[in-house]
N, C-alpha and C positions, 0 to 999 in steps of 0.2 A: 150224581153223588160226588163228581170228581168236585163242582161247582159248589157244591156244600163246606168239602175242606178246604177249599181254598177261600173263600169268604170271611171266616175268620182271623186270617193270617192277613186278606188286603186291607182289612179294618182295622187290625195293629197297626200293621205298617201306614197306615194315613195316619193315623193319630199319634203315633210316632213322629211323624216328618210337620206335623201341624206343632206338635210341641216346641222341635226345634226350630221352626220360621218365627212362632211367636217369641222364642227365648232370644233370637238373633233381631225382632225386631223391636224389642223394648225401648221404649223413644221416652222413660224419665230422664230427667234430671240429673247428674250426679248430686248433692247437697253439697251447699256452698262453704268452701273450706275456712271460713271465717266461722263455721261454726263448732261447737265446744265450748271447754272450760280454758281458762285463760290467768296465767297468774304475774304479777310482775316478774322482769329481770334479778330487780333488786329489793332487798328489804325496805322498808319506808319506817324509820325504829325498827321496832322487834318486828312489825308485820308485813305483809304480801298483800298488794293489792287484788282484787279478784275480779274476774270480769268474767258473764258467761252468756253467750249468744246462744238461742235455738232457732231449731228449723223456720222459723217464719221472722228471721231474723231481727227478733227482737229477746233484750234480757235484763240482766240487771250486773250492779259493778258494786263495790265497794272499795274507794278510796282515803286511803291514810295520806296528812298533808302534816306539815307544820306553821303554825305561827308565830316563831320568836322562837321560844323553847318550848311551846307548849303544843301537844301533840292533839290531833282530832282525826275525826273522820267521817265520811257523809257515803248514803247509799242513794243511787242514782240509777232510776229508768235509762235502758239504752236501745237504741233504733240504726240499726248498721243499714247503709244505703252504697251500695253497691255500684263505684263508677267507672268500672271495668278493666282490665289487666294487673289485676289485686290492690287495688285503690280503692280504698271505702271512705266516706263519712259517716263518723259516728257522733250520734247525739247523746249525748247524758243529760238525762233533767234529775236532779236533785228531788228528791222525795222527804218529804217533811216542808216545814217552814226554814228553804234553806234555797229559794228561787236563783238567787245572786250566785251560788253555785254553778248554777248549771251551764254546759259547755259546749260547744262543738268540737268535732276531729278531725287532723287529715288524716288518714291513716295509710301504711301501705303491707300488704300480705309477703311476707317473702319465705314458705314452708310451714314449718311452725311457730314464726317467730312473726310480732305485729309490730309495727312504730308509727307511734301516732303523736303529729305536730296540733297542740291545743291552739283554740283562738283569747283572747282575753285575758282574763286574772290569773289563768292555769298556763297562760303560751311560756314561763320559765319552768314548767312543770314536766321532769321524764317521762312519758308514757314509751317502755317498751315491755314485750308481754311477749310470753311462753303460753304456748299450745298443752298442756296437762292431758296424758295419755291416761 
């Protein structure tokens, strides 16, 4: 009988301490702090750039530009490529009939804050960007 109640209590207690080995040995990921919502530093005219990376590190951007005085804006597929110690390259392909758009980044992670040096037609173009909580 004595073996009756104690059987109960070792069967807790194992599934108790299996809880805690599995919770202490969880081996994901953390997800990569490049990801979220993204907005520029500064206004571009009246509007905020936007940029927004998910988990499989890909998203989408919308950038405001000027040409002479006249304002525009292009929406652009993005592919963040991860080169490690918070240095990414990011791609933006232009979406639409608007190929000559699109860019590469250098970019670098410093918290919540992004700055990315463009190559091409955009390299006199600010790109720095706020992490949007």
């Amino acid at each position: 009988m004595l073996n009756n109640a104690r059987t109960p209590w070792v069967a807790l207690t194992w599934s108790a301490l299996l809880s805690v080995a599995t919770a202490a040995c969880d081996t994901s990921d953390p997800p990569d702090p490049i990801i979220g919502s993204w907005e520029s530093k500064e206004r571009v005219g009246a509007e905020y750039n936007e940029l927004e990376i998910g988990d499989d590190l890909e998203g989408e951007a919308t950038i405001y530009f000027f040409v002479g005085d006249a304002g525009y804006f292009a929406d652009f597929d993005v592919v963040a490529d991860p080169e490690g110690g918070g240095d990414y390259e990011l791609e933006f392909d232009c979406i639409g009939g608007c190929n000559d758009l699109s860019f590469k980044a250098e970019c670098e992670l410093d918290g919540d804050e992004l700055e990315c040096e463009a190559r091409g037609d955009w390299e006199s173009y600010e790109f720095e960007w706020e992490l949007q909580s």
